[in-house]
N, C-alpha and C positions, 0 to 999 in steps of 0.2 A: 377299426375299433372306434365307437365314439367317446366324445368325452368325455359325458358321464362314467362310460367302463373306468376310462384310464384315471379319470378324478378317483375312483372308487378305490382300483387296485392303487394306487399312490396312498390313499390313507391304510390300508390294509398292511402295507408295507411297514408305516411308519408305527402303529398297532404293534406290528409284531417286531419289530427292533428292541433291542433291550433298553432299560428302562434307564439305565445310566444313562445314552443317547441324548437324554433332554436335557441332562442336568447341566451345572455352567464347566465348560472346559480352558476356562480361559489358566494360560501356564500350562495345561498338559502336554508333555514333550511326548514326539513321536511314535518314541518307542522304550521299553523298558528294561532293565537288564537286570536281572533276580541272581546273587550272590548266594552259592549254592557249596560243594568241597568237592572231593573226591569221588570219580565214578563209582559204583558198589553200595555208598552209603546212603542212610534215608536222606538226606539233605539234599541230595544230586536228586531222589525220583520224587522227591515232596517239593523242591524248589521249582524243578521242570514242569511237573503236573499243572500246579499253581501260575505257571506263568501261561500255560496253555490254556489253564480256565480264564485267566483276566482278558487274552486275546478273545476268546472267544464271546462272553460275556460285556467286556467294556469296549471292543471295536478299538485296542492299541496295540500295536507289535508289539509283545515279551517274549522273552526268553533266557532260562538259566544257563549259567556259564561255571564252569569249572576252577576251583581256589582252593586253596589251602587249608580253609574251614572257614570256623568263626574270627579267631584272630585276625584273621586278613582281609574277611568280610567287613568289619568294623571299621576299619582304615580306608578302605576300598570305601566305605559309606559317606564316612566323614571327608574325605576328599573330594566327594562328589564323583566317582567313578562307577558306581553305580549307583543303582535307585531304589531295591529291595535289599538287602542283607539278613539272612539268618544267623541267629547267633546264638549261643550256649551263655545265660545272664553271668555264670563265672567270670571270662573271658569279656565279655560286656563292661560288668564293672570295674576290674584292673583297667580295662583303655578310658572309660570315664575317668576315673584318677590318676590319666597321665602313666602308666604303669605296665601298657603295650609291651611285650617284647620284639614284638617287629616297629612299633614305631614309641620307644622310653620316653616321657618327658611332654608327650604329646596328648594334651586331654581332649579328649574326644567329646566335646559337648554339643554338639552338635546333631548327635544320632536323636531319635524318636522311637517309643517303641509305640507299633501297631495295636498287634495282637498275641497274644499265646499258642502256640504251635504245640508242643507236649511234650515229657520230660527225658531224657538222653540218660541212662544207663549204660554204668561200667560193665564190662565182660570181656572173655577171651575164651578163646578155642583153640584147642591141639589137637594133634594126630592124635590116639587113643594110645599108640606105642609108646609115646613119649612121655605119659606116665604121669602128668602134669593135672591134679584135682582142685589148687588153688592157689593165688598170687605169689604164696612164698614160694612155690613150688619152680618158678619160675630163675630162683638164681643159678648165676653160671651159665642160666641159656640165655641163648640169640631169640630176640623180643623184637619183631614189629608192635612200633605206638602208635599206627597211622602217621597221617600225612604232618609235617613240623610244621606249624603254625594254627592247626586245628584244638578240636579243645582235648581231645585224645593224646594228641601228641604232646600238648602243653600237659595235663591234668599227671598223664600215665607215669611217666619219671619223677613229679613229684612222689606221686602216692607209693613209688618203690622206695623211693629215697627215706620217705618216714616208716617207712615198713622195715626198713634195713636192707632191703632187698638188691642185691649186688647184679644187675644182671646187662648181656651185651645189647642197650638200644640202637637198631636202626628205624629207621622213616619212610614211610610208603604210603601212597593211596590206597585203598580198601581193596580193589578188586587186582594191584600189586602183590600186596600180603597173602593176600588168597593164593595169589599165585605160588608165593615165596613158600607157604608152607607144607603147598601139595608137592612141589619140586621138591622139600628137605633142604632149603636154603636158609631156615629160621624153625625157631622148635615152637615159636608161639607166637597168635597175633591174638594182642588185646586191643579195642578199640570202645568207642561211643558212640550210640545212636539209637535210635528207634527202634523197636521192636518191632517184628524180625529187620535183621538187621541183615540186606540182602545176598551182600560177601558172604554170611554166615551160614545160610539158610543154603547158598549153593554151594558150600563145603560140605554141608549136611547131607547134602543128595549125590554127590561126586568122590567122598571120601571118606575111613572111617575114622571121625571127630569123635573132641569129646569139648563141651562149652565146660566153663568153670568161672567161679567169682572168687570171692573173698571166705576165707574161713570165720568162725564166730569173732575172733577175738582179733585176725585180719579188719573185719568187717564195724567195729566197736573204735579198732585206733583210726580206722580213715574219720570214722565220724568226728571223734574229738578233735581231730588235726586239721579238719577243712570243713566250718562254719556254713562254705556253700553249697553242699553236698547237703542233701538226706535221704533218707534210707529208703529202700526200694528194693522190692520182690519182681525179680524175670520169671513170669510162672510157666510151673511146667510144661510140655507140649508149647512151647514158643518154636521148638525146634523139632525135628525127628528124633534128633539124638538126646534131646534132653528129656526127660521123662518128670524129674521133680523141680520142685520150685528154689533157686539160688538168691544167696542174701547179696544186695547189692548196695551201691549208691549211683544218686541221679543225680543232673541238674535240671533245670527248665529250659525250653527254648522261646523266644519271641522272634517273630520278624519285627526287623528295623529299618527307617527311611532318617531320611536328610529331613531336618529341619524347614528348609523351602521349598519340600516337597509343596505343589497346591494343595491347598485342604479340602476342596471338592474332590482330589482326586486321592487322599489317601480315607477318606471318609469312603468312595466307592473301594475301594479295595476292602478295608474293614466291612464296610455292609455284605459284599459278596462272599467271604471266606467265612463270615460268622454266622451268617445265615444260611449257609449251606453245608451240613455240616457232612450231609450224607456222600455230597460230591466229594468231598475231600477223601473221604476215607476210600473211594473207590481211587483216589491217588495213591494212597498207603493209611494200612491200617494207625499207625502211630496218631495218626487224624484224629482218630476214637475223644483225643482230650483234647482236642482246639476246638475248646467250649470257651465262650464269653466270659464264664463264673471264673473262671482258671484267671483274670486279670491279674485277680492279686496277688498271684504269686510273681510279681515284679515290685520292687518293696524301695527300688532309688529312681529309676531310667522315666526322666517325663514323656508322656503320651502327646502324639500328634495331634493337634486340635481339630484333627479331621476324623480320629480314633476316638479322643474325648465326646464329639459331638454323638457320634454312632450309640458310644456305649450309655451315655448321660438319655438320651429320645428312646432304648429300650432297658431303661427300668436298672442299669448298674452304675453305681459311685465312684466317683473317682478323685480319690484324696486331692486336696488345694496343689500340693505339693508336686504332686508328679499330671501338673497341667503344663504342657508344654508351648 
């Protein structure tokens, strides 16, 4: 071959390498580690998807690992133990103010939020036997809340406690629960996440279920009692078994990074996940709303100046206040 060829195919190469490739890498560590929850749930197949696009896309080893949820995500961030973290902004804000339950007293200033990922809805599913059509329906029985330190497991025991609702909580990973209620080990798992929510969707196919929320007036006292909650429709056909549409409540989610993250390099992660919007969704649907405009719905948590810079160069604002 001579050298023109090999001059040739060498630029062809560097042409077609992706376009982060050029950009400055100085501080990028080798490899990434994306703080994800429980097998089953969206967080586990939206954190892994995402870690497999950024390998692929920015030329850096990721990959999602297994936790507790967001509460331990947050810890796990601000320590420096990992390098992405998803997180439910509830759970988010208590550890900014010191107010963790896995780490009390420790304020976590340190975390950055990226970008908006899309909003986690309450729900539960039972056997159809078990006769269970909405939250109150729940006392006296054996209740999986998901996994303890998620936002599920954190959220769920409050919102029985203000409901009145007397009922037996244990703790489980999503694709546990699943298990637990097709065995007859627990009469109900209620948990948070994305829509469909994958536990769910394969009880739906495997067994006969019935999804349920909150009743009207269920659905009216969570809102007044939790501020960070609002209200949200699971619409019909989310499920086989579901046919109509359930009143709920949601929170938002954001991915979060360490503060000394490099800003080239959380500026490439921001450009790649916001600008592709279609990729994502073939990771999971719940993608549908990690849209840009979604920013603001994070109203404390400052942005990465590598997040700032992306969203500021296409056209959205970003209050003084939450520049990080």
């Amino acid at each position: 071959m001579t050298m023109n060829k090999l001059t040739a195919l060498a630029a062809a190469a560097l042409l077609s390498a992706p376009a982060a490739m050029a950009q400055d890498r100085t501080g990028w560590p080798s490899d990434l580690t994306v703080g994800t929850a429980s097998q089953g749930g969206v967080y586990f197949v939206y954190g892994n998807g995402m870690a497999a696009f950024i390998a692929e896309e920015l030329g850096i080893s990721a990959s999602g690992e297994v936790t507790g949820g967001p509460v331990q995500n947050v810890t796990l961030l601000q320590m420096q133990e990992h390098d992405i973290g998803l997180v439910t902004m509830g759970p988010m804000f208590e550890a900014w103010n010191g107010e963790s339950e896995l780490a009390p007293g420790l304020e976590h200033r340190d975390v950055r939020a990226l970008f908006p990922m899309y909003e986690t809805p309450f729900q539960g599913i039972a056997l159809a036997s078990n006769n269970i059509t909405s939250v109150g329906d729940l006392a006296g029985r054996r209740v999986s809340v998901g996994p303890a330190g998620g936002t599920p497991g954190t959220y769920w025991p409050r919102f029985l406690e203000a409901l009145g609702v007397q009922a037996n909580v244990s703790f489980a990973g999503a694709s546990d629960a699943a298990s637990q209620l097709q065995d007859g080990l627990i009469d109900a798992f209620v948990f948070a996440a994305g829509v469909p929510i994958a536990a769910f969707s394969q009880l739906a196919a495997e067994a006969d279920v019935r999804t349920f929320t909150f009743s009207d007036e269920e659905h009216a006292a969570i809102l007044e009692a939790f501020p960070e909650v609002s209200s949200f429709t699971i619409p019909g056909g989310s499920y086989t078994v579901q046919d109509e549409d359930q009143p709920s409540v949601a929170m938002w989610n954001f991915a979060v990074v360490h503060a000394d993250m490099p800003e080239s390099l959380a500026y490439e992660i921001t450009r790649l996940v916001m600008e592709n919007n279609d990729r994502m969704m073939q990771i999971h649907a719940a993608a549908a709303a990690t849209l840009p405009e979604n920013h603001v719905n994070n109203s404390f948590l400052p942005y990465h100046p590598g997040a700032v810079r992306w969203f500021e160069e296409n056209g959205y604002d970003i209050p003084e206040e939450l520049r990080g």
